[in-house]
SEVOFI-373372 format. One line per 5 residues: their letters; for each residue x, y, z of N, C-alpha, C, O. Coordinates in nm, 4 decimals, padded with zeros to 6 digits. Layout:
a	X/Y/Z/X/Y/Z/X/Y/Z/X/Y/Z ~ ...
***
This chain:
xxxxx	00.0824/-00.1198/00.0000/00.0000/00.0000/00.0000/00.0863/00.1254/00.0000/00.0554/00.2111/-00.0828 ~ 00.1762/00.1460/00.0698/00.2499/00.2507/00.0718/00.3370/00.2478/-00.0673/00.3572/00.3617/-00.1092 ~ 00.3930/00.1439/-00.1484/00.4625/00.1846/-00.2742/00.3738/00.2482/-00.3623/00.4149/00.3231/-00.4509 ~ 00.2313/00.2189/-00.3406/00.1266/00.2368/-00.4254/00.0916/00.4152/-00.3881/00.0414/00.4799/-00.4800 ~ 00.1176/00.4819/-00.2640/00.0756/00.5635/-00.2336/00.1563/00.6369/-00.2308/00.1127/00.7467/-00.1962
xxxxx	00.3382/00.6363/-00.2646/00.4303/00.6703/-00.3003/00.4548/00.7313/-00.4677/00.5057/00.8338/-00.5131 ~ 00.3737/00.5799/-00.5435/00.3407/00.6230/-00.6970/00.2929/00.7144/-00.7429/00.3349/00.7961/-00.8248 ~ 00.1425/00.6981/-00.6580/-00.0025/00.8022/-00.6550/00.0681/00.9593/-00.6445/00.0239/01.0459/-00.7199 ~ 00.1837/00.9944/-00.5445/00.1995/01.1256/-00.5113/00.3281/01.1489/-00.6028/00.3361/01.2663/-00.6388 ~ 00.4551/01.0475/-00.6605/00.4859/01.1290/-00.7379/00.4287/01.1279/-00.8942/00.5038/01.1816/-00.9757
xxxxx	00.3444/01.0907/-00.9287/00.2544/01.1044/-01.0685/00.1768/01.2484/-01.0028/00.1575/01.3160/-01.1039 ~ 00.1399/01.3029/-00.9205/00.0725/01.3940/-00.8686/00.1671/01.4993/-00.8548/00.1404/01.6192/-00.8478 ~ 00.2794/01.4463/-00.8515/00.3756/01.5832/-00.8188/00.3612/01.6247/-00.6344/00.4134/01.7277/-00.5917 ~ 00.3264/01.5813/-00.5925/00.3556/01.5714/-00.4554/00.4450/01.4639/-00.4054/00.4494/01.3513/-00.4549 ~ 00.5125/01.5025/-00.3094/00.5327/01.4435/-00.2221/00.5048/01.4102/-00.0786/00.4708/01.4990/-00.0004
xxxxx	00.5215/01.2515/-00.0313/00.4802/01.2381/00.0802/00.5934/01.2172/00.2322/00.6757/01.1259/00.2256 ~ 00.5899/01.2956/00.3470/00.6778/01.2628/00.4490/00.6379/01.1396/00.4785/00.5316/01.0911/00.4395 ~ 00.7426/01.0682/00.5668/00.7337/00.9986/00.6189/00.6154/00.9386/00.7481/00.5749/00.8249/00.7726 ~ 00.5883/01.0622/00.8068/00.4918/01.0387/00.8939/00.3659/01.0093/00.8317/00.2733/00.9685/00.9019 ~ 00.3457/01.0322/00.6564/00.2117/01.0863/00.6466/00.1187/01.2085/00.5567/00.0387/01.2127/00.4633
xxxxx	00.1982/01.3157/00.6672/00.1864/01.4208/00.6106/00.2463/01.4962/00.4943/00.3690/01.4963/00.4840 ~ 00.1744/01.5586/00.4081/00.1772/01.5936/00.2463/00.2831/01.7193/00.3021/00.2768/01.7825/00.4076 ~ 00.3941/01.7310/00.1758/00.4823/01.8323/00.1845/00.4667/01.8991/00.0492/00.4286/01.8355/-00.0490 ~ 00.4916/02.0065/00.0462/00.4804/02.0898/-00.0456/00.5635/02.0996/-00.1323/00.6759/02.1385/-00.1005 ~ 00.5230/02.0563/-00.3149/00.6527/02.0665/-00.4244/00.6770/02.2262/-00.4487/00.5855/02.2923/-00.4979
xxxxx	00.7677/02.2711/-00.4231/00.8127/02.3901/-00.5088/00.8444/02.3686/-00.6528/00.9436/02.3006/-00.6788 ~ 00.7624/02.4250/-00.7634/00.7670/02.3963/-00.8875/00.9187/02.4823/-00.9245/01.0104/02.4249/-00.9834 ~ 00.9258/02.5999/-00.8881/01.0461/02.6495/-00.9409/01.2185/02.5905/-00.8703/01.1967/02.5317/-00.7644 ~ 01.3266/02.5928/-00.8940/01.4555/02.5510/-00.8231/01.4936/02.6273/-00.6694/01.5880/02.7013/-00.6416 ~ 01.4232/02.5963/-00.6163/01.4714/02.6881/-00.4681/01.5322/02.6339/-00.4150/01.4895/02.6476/-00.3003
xxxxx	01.6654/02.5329/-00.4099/01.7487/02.4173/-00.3831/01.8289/02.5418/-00.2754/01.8379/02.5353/-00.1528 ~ 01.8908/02.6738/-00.3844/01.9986/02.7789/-00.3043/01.9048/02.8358/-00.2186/01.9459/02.8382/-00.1026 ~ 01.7937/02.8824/-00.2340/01.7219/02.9698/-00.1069/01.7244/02.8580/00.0259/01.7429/02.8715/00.1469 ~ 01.7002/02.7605/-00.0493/01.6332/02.6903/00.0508/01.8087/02.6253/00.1762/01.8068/02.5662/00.2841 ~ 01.8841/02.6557/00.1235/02.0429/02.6093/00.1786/02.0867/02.7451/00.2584/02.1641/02.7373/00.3538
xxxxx	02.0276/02.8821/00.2101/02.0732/02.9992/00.2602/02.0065/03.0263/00.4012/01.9243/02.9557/00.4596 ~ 02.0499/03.1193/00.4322/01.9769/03.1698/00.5990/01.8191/03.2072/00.5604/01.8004/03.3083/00.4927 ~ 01.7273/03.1420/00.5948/01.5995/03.1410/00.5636/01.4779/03.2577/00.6495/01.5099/03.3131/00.7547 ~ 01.3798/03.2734/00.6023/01.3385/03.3525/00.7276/01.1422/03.3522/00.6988/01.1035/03.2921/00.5987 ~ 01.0479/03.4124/00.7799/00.9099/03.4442/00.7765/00.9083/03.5005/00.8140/00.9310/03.5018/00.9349
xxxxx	00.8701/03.6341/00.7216/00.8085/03.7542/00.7794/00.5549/03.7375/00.7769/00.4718/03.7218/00.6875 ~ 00.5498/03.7513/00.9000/00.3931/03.7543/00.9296/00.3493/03.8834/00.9283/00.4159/03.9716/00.9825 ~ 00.2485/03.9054/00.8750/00.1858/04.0113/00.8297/00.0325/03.9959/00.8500/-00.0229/03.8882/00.8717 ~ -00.0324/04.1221/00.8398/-00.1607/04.1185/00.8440/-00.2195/03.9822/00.9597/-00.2827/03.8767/00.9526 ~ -00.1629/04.0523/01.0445/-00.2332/03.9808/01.1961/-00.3551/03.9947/01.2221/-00.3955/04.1107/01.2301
xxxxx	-00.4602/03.8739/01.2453/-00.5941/03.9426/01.3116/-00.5906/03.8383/01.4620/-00.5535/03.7209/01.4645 ~ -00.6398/03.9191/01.5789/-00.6656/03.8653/01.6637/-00.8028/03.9105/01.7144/-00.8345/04.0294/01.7183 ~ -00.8789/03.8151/01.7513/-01.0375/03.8669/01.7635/-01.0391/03.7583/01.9039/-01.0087/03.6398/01.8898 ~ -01.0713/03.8055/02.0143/-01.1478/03.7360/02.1050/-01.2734/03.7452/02.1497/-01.2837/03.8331/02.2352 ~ -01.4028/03.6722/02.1183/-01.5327/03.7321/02.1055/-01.5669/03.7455/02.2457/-01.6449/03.8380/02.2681
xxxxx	-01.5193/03.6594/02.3735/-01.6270/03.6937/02.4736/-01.4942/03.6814/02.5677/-01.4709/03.5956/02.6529 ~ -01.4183/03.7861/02.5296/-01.3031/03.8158/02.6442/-01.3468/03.9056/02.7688/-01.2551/03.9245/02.8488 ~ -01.4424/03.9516/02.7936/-01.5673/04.0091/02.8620/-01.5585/03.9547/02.9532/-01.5075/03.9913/03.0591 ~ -01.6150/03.8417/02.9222/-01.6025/03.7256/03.0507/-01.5524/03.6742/03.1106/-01.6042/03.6528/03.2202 ~ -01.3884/03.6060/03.0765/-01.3315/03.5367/03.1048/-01.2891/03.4354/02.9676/-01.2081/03.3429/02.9724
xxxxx	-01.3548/03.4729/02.8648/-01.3416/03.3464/02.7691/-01.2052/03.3926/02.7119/-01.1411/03.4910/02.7488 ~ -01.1686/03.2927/02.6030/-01.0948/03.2513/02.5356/-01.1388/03.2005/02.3243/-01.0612/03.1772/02.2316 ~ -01.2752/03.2029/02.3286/-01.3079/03.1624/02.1678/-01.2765/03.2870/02.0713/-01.3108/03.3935/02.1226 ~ -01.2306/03.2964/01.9687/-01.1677/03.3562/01.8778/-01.1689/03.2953/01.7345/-01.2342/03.2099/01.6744 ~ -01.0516/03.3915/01.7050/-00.9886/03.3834/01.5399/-00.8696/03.4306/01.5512/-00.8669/03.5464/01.5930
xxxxx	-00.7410/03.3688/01.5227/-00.6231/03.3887/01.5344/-00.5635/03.3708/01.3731/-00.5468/03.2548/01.3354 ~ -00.5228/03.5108/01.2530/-00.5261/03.4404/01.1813/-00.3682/03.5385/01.0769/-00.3066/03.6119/01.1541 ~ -00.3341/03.5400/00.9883/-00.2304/03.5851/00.9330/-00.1725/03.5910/00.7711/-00.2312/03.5241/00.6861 ~ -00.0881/03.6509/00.7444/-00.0219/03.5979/00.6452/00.1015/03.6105/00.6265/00.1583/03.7189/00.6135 ~ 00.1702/03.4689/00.6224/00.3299/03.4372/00.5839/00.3853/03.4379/00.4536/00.3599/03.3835/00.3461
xxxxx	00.4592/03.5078/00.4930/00.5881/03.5083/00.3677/00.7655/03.4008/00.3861/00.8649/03.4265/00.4540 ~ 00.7426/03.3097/00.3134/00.8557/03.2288/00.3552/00.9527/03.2503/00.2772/00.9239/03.2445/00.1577 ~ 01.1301/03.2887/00.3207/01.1733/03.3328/00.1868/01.2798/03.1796/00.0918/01.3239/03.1873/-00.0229 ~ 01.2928/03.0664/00.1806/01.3141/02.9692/00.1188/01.2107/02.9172/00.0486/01.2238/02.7955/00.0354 ~ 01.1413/02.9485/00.0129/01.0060/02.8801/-00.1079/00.9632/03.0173/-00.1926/00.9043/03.0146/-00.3007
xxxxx	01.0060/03.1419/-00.1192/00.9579/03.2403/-00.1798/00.8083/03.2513/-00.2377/00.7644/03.3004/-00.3417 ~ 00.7535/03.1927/-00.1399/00.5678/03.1933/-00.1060/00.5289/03.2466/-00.0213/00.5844/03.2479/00.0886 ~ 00.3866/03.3254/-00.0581/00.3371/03.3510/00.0635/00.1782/03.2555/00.0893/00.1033/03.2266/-00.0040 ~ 00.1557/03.2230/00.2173/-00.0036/03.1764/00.2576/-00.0479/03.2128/00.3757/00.0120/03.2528/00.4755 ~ -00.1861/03.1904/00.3487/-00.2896/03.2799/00.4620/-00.3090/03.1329/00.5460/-00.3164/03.0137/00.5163
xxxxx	-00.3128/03.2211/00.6772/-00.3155/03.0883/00.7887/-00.4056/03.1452/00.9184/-00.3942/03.2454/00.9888 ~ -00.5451/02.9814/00.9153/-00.6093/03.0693/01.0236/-00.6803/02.9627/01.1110/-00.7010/02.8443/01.0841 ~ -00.7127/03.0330/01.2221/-00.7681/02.9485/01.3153/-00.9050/03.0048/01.3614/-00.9197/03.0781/01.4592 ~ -01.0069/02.9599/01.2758/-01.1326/03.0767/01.3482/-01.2055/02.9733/01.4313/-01.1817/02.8526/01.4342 ~ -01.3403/03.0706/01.5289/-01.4085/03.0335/01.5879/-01.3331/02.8893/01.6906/-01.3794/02.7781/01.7161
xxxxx	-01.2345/02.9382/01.7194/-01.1403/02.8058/01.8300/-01.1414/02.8848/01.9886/-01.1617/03.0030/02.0163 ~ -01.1183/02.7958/02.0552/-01.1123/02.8107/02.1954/-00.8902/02.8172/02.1914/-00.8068/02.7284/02.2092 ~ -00.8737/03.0029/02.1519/-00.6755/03.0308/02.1137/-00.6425/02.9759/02.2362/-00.5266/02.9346/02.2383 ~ -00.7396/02.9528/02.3976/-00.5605/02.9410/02.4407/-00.5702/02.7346/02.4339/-00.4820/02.6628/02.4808 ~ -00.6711/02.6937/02.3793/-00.5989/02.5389/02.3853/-00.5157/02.5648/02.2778/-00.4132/02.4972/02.2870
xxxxx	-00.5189/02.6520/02.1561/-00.4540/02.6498/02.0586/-00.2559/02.5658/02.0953/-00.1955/02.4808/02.0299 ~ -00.2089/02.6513/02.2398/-00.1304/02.6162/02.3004/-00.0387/02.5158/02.2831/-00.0407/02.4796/02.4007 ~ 00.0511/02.4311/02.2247/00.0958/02.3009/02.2264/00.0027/02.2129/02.2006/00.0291/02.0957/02.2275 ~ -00.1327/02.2466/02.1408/-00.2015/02.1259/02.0917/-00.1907/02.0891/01.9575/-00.0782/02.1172/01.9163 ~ -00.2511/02.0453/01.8851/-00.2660/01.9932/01.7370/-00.2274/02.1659/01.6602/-00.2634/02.2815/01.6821
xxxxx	-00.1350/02.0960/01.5632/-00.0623/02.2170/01.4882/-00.1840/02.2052/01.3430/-00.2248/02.1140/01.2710 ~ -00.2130/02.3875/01.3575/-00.3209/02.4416/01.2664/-00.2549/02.4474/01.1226/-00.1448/02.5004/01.1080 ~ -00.3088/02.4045/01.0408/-00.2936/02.4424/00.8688/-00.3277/02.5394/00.8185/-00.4337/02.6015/00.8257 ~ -00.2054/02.5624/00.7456/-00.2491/02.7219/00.6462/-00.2831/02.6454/00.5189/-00.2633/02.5270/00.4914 ~ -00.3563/02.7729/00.4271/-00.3873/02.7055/00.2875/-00.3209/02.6446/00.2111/-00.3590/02.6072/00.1002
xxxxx	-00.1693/02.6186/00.2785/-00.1061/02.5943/00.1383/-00.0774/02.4248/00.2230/-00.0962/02.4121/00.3440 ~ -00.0297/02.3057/00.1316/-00.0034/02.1979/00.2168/00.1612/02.1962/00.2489/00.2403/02.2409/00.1659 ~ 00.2124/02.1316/00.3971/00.3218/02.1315/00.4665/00.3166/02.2430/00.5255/00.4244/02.2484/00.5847 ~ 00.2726/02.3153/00.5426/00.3223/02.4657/00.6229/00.1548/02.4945/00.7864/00.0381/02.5336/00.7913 ~ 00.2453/02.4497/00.8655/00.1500/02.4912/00.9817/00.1890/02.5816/01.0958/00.3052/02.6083/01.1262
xxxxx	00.0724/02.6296/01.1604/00.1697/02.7046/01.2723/00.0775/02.6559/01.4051/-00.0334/02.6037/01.3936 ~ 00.1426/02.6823/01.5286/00.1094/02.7055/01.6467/00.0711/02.8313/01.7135/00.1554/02.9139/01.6783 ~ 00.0098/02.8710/01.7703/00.0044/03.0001/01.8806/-00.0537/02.9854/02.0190/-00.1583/02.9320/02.0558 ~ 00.0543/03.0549/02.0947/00.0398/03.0541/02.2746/-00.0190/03.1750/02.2781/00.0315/03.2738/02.2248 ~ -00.1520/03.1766/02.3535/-00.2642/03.3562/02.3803/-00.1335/03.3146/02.5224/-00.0619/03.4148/02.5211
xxxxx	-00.0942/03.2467/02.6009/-00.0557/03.3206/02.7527/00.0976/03.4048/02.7192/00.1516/03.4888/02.7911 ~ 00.1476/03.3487/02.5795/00.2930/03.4489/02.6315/00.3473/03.5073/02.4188/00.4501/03.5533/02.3691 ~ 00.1949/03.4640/02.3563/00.1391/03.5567/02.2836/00.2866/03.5372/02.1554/00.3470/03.6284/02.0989 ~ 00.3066/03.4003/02.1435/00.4165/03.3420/02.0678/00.3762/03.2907/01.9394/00.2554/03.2830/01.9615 ~ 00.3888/03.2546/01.8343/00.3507/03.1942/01.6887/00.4867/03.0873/01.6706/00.5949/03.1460/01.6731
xxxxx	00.4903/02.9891/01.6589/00.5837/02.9003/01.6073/00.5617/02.8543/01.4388/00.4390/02.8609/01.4314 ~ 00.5936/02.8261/01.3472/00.5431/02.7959/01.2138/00.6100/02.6624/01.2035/00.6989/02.6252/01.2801 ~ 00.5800/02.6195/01.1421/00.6863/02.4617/01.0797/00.6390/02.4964/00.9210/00.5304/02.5506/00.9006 ~ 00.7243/02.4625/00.8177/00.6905/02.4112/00.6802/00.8087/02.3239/00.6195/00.9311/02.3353/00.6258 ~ 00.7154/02.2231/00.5519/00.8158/02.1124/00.4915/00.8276/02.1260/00.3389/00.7294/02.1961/00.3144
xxxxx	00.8749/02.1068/00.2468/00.8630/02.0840/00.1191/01.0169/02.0480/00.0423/01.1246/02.0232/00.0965 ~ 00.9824/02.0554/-00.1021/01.1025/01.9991/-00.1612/01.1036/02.0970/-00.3269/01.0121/02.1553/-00.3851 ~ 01.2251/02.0823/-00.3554/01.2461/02.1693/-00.4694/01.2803/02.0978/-00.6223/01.3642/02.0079/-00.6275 ~ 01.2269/02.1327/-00.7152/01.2396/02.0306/-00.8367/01.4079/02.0384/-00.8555/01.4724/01.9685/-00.9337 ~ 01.4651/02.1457/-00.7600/01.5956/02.1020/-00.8214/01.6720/02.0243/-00.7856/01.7754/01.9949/-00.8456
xxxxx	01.6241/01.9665/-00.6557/01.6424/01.8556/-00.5642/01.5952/01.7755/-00.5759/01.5048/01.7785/-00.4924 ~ 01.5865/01.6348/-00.6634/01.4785/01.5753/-00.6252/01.5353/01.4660/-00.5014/01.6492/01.4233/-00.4824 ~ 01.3985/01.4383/-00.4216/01.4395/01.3306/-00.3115/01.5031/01.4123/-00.2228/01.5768/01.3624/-00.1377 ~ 01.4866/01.5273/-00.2293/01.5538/01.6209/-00.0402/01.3756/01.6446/-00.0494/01.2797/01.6640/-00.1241 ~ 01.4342/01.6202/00.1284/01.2787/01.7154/00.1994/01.3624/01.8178/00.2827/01.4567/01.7947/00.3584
xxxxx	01.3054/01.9342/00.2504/01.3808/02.0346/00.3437/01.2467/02.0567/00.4419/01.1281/02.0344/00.4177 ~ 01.3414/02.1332/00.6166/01.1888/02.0898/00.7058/01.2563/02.2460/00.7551/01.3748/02.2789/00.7495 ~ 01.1389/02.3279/00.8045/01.2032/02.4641/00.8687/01.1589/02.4646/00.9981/01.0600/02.3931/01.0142 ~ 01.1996/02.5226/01.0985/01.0656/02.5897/01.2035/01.1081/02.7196/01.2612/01.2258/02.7528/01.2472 ~ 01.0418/02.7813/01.3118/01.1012/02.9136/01.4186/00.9597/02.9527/01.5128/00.8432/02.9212/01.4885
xxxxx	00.9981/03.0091/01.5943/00.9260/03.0510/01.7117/00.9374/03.2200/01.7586/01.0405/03.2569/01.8149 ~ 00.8270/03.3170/01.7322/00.8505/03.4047/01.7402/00.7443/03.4941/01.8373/00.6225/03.4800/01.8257 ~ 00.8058/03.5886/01.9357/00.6881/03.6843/01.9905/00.5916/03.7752/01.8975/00.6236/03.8230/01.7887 ~ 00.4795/03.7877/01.9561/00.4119/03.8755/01.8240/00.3668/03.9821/02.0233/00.3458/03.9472/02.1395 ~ 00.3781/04.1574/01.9190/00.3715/04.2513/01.9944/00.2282/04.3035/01.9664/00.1594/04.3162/01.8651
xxxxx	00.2111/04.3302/02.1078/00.0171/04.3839/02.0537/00.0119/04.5318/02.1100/00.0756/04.5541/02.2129 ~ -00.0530/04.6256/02.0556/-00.0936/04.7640/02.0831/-00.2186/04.7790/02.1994/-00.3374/04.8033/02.1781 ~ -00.1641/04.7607/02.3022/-00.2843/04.7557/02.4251/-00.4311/04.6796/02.3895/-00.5307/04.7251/02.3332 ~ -00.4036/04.5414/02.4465/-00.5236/04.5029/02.3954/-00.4913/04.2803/02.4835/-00.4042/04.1938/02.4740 ~ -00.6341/04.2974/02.5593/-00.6341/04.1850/02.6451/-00.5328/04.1979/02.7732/-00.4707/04.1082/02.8303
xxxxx	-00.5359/04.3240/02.7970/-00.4662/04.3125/02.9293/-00.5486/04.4522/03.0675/-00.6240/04.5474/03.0471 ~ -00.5064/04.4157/03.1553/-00.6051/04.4772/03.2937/-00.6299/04.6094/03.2603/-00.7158/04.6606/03.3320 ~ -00.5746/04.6942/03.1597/-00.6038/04.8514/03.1497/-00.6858/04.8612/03.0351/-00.7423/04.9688/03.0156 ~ -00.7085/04.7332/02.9261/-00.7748/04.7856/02.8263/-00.9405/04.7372/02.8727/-00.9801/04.6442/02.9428 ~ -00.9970/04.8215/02.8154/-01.1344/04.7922/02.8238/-01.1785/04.6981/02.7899/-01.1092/04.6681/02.6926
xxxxx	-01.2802/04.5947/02.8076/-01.3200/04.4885/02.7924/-01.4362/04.5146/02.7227/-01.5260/04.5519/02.7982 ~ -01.4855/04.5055/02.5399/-01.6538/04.4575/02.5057/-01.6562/04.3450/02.4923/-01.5770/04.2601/02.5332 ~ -01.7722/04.3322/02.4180/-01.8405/04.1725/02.3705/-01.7318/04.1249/02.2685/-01.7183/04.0049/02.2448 ~ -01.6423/04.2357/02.1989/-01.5787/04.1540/02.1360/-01.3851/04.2257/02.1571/-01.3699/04.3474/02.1461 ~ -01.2892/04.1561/02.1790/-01.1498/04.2297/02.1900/-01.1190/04.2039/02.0446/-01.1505/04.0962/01.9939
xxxxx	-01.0527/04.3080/01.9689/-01.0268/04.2923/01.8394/-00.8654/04.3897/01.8422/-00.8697/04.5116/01.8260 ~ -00.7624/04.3334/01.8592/-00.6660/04.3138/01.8830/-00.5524/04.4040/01.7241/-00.5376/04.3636/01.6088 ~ -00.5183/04.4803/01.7658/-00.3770/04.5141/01.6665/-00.2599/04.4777/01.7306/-00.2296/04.4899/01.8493 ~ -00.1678/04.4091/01.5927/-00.0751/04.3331/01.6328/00.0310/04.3805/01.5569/-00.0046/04.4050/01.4417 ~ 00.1358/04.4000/01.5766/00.2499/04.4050/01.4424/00.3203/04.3042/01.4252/00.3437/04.2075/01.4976
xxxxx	00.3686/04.3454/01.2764/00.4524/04.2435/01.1968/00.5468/04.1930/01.2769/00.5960/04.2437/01.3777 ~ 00.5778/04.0499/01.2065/00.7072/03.9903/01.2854/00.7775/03.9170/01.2046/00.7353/03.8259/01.1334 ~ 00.9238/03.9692/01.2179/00.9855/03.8719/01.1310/01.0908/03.7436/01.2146/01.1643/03.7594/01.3121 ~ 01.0710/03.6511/01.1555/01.1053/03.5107/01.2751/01.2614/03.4743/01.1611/01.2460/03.5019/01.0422 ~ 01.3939/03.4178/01.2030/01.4764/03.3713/01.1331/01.4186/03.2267/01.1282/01.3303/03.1986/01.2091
xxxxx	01.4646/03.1262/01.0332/01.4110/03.0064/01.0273/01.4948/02.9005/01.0440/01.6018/02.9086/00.9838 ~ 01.4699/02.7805/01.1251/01.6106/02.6827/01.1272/01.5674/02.5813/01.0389/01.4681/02.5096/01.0516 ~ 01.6908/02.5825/00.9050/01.6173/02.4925/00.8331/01.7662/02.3265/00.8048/01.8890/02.3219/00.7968 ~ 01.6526/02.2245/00.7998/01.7503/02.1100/00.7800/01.6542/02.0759/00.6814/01.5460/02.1305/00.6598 ~ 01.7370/01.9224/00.5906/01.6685/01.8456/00.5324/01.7470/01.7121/00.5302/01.8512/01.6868/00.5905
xxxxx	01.6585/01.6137/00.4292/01.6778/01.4967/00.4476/01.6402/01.4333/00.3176/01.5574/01.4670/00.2330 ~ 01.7195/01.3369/00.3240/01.7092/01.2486/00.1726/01.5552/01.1891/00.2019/01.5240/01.1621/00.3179 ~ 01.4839/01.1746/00.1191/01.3390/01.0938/00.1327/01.3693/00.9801/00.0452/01.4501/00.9861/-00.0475 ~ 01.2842/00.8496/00.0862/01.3501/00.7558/00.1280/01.1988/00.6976/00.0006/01.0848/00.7109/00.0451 ~ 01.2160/00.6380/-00.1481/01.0630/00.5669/-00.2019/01.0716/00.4314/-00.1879/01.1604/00.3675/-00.2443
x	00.9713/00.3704/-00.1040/00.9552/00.2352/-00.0614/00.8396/00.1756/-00.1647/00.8021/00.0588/-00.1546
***
């Protein structure tokens, strides 16, 4: 089953990790970006907490990345979730496949991971991650006012990226 599902993804032009999870082909040669000091700059932050009023936690935590080893950008979001399990639990998907992120509401952090591979490589999986603070303009803390809904300005952040890879392995 797995040689068969190995076939299936490279006739598809995907590739598959090892665990499972779908990694992303870069159609163009990003073999050198992807070997150089890498980085994500996040943009267009939304943070919405609807019933921070209360005590809650349900929201929309959501963004857009610019990765410069793939030289892509994708929109990544988490709506209508309870942000602070967001926390170290199950890592959220952006639109594009291989690229997910994490976010901590208690110390207000974004981690990203993205995997993929470059046609000029074939058989490398390159894997990135970084972990970065995101800064907010008074907002969810004891001096700001509390409505029915906290709707949060955030600024940009740019995260450096640690990137490795690995020969992928067709069984």
């Amino acid at each position: 089953m797995r040689a068969a599902t190995s076939l299936v993804a490279l006739l598809c032009r995907v590739s598959l990790a090892l665990d499972g999870n779908f990694v992303r082909h870069v159609a163009d040669n990003c073999t050198e970006r992807s070997q150089s000091p890498s980085f994500w700059r996040i943009d267009d932050l939304v943070l919405k907490v609807y019933n921070w009023d209360n005590g809650g936690s349900m929201g929309t935590f959501g963004f857009r990345s610019y990765f410069s080893a793939t030289n892509t950008t994708v929109e990544c979001v988490a709506q209508d979730v309870d942000l602070a399990k967001l926390e170290g639990g199950p890592w959220s998907k952006c639109n594009t496949a291989g690229t997910e992120f994490q976010f901590d509401l208690t110390d207000l952090s974004l981690t990203m991971k993205e995997t993929w591979s470059c046609s000029g490589s074939p058989g490398t999986i390159f894997n990135a991650n970084a972990t970065g603070r995101i800064m907010l303009h008074g907002c969810l803390d004891g001096s700001t006012e509390k409505g029915v809904e906290s709707d949060c300005n955030l600024m940009e952040l740019e995260m450096a990226a640690n990137v490795n890879h690995h020969l992928s392995s067709m069984i």
